[in-house]
C-alpha positions as YAML, in Angstrom:
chain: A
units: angstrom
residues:
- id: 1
  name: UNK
  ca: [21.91, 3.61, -1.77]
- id: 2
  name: UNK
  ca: [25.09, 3.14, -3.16]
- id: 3
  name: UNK
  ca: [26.97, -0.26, -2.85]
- id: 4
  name: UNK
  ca: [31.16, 0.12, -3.34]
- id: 5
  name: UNK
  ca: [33.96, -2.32, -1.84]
- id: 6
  name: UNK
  ca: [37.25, -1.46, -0.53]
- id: 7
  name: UNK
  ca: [38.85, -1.77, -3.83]
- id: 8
  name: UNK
  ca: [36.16, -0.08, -6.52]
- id: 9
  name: UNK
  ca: [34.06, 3.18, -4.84]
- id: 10
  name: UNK
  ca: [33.00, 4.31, -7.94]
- id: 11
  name: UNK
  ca: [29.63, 6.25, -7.80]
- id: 12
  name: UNK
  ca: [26.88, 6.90, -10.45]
- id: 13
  name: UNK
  ca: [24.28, 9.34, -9.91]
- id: 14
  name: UNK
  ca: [22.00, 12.28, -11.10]
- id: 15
  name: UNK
  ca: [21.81, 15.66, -10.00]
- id: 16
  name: UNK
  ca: [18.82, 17.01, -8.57]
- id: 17
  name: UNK
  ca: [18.09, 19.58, -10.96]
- id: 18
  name: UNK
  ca: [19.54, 19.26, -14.43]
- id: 19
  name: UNK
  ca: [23.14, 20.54, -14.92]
- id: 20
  name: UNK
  ca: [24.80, 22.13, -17.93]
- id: 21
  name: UNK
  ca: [27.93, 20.59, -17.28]
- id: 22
  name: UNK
  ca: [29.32, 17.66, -19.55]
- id: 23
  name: UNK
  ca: [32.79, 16.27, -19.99]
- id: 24
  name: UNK
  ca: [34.89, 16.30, -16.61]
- id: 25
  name: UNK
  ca: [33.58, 18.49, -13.96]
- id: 26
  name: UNK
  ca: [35.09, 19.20, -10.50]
- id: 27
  name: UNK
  ca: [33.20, 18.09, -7.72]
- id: 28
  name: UNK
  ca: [33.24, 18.57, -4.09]
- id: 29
  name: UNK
  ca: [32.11, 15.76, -1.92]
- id: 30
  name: UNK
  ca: [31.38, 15.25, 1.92]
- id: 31
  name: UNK
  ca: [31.53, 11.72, 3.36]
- id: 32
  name: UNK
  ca: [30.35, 11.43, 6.92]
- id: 33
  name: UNK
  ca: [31.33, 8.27, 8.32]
- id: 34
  name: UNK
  ca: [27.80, 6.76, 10.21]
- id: 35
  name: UNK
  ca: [29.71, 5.11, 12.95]
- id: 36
  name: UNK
  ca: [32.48, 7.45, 13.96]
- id: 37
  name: UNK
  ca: [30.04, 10.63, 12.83]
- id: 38
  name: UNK
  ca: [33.44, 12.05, 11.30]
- id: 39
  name: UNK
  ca: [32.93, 14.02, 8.05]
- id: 40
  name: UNK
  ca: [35.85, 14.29, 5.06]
- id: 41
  name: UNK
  ca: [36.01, 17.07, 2.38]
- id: 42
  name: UNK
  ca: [37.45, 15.54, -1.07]
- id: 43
  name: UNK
  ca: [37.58, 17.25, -3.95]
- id: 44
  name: UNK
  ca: [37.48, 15.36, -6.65]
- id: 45
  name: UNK
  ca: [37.11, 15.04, -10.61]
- id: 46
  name: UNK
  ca: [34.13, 13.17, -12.41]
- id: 47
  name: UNK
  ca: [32.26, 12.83, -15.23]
- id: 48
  name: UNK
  ca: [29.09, 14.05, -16.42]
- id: 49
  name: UNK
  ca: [27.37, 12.58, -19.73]
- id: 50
  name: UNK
  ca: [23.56, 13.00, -20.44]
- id: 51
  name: UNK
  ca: [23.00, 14.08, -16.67]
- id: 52
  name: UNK
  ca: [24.39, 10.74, -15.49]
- id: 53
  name: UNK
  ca: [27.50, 11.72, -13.22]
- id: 54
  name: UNK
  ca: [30.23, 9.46, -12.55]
- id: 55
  name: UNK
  ca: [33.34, 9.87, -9.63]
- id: 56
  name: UNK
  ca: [35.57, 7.91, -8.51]
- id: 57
  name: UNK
  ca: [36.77, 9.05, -4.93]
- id: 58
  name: UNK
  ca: [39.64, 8.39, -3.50]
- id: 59
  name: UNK
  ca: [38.94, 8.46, 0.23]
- id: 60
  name: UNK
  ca: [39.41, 4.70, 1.40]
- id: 61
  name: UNK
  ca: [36.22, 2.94, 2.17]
- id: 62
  name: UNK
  ca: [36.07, 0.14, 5.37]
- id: 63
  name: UNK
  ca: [34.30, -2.82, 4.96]
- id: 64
  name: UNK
  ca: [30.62, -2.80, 6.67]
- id: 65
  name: UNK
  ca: [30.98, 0.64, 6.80]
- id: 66
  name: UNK
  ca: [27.56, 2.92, 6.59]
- id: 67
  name: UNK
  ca: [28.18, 6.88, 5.03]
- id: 68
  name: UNK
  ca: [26.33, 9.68, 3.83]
- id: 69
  name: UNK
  ca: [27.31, 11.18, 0.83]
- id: 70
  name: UNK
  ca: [26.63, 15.14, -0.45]
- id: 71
  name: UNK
  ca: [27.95, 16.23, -3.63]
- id: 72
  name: UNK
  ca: [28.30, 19.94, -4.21]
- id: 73
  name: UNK
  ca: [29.02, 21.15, -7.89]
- id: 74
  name: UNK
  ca: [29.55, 25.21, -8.48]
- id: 75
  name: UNK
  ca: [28.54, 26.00, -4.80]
- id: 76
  name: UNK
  ca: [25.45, 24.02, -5.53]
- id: 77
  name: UNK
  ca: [24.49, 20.86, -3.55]
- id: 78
  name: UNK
  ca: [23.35, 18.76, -6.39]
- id: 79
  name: UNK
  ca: [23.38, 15.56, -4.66]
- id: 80
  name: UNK
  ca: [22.67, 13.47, -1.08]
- id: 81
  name: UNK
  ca: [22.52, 9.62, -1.11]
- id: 82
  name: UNK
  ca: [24.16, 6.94, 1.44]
- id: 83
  name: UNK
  ca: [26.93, 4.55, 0.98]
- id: 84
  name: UNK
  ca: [27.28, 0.99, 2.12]
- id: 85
  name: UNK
  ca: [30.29, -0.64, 1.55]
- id: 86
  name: UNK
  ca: [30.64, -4.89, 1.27]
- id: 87
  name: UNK
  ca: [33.34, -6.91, -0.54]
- id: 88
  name: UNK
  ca: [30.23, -9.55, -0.74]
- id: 89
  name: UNK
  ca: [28.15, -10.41, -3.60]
- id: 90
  name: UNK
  ca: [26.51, -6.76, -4.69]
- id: 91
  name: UNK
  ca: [24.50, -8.34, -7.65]
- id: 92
  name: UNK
  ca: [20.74, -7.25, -6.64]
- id: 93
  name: UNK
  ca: [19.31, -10.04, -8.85]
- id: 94
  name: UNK
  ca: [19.03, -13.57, -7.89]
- id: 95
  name: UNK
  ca: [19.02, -16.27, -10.39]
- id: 96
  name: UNK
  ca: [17.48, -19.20, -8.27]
- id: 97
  name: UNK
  ca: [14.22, -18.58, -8.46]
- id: 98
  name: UNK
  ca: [12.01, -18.54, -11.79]
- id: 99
  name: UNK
  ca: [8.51, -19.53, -12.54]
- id: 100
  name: UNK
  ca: [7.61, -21.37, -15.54]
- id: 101
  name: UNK
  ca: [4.35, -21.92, -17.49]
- id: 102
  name: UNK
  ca: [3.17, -24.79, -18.97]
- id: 103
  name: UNK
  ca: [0.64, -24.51, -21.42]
- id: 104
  name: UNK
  ca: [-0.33, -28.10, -21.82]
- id: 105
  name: UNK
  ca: [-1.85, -28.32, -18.01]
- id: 106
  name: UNK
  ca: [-2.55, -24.88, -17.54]
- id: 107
  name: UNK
  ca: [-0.12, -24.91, -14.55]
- id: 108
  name: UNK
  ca: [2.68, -22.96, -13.49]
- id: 109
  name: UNK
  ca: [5.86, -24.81, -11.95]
- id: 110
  name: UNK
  ca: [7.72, -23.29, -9.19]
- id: 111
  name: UNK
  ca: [11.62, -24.31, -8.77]
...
């Protein structure tokens, strides 16, 4: 799943079978809208570099919105993944927890 906000949609992925593209490719995505079932065509330009592809799309992404993405590249569907989009915290690690060891009492400490 792909997290974006409403100001940065950019989107990393990699193909399903390895492409022989590199530099800027043209891609062709469909973004179905979960809650209103609606489905947009955008064409749009990206990147590809060691079979890790990067767009940018323009279509305009609503807050708490759920899509479905497909990416089509030569005629060739070479991608399907889901899009969730927050302006909240998107960092997937938490820093609160941590476990330490101390060797002295043969213990481990739990914060």
């Amino acid at each position: 799943m792909h997290l974006v906000t409403t100001t940065d949609g950019t989107i990393r992925f990699v193909p399903r079978a390895p492409q022989a593209a590199s530099g800027a490719v043209s891609l062709t995505m469909y973004i179905t809208n979960e809650d209103t079932r609606s489905t947009s065509a955008v064409v749009e330009s990206g990147t590809a570099a060691n079979n890790l592809w990067t767009v940018n799309p323009t279509y305009t992404f609503e807050e708490g919105g759920n899509y479905s993405l497909r990416i089509k590249y030569d005629n060739n569907e070479i991608y399907k993944g889901l899009i969730f989009c927050t302006d909240g915290n998107t960092d997937p690690f938490s820093y609160n927890n941590y476990t330490t060891y101390d060797a002295k009492d043969n213990e481990y400490i739990y914060r």
